[in-house]
N, C-alpha and C positions, 0 to 999 in steps of 0.2 A: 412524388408521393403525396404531396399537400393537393395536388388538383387531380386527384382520383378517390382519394379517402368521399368525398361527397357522394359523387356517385355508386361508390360502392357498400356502400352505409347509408341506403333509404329507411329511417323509421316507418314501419307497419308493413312495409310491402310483403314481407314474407309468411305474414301472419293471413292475409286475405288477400295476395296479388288480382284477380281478377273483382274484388270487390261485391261476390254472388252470396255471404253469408253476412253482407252489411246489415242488412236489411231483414235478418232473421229476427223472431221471437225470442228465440233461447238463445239470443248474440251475447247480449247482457250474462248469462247465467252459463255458457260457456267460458267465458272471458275469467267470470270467479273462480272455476273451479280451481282446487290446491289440492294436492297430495302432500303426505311427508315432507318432501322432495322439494316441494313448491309451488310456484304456479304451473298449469297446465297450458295456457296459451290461449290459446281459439277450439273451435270445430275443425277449421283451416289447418291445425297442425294437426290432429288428431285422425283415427283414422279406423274406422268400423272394423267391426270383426265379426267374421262367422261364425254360428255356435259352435260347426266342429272344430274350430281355430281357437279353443279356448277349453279350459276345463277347471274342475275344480276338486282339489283330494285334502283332506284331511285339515281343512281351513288355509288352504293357501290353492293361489291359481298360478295355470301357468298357461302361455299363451305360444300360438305359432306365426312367425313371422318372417316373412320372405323363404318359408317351409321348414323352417329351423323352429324348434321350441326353445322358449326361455321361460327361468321362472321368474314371477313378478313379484318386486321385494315386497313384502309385505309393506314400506313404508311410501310404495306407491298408488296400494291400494286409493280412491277415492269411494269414502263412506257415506256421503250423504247420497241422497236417493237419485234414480236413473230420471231426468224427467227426460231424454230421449229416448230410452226404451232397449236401444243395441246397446252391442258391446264396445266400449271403445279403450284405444293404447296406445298411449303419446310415444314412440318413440326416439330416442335420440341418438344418432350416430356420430362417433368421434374414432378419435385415432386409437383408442382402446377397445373398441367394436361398437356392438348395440346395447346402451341398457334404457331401461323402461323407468320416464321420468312421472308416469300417472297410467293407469288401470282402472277404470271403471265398470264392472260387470252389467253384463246383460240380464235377462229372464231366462235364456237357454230355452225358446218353446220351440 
């Protein structure tokens, strides 16, 4: 168990395994982002969304993922401003299904 645990516990690799958002602008400002919840991760974990893949009713969103809708807690909201512009929805899967560790809304145009 002691000479596998290394190998299979690389620090960062999951967060940008090919290395292609090393080197972005908004690396830095991706990396900050926190919801309620916590941190958000990367771009790398994160993952765009369509406008019809998302919507918004009576101050709360909810989102469609893998064709399923979920709604997004309110305490995954992230509130400070899009400087990507999409929509983005960290999701996270575990033995309890999908829930939604961060939510950042789009412009919907």
């Amino acid at each position: 168990m002691v000479l596998i645990s290394p190998l299979t516990f690389t620090p960062g690799e999951a967060r940008d395994p090919d290395g292609r958002h090393a080197n972005s602008p908004l690396k830095q400002w991706f990396d900050s982002l926190r919801s309620g919840k916590g941190p958000c991760c990367s771009d790398a974990d994160g993952s765009a969304v369509s406008d019809v893949d998302w919507e918004s009713k009576s101050g709360h969103y909810r989102v469609r993922i893998d064709g399923e809708w979920y709604d997004v807690p309110d305490d995954a909201v992230i509130t400070e401003p899009n400087r990507v512009g999409r929509t983005m929805v960290w999701p996270v899967r575990g033995y309890q299904g999908l829930t939604i560790r961060c939510f950042m809304p789009g412009s919907m145009t």
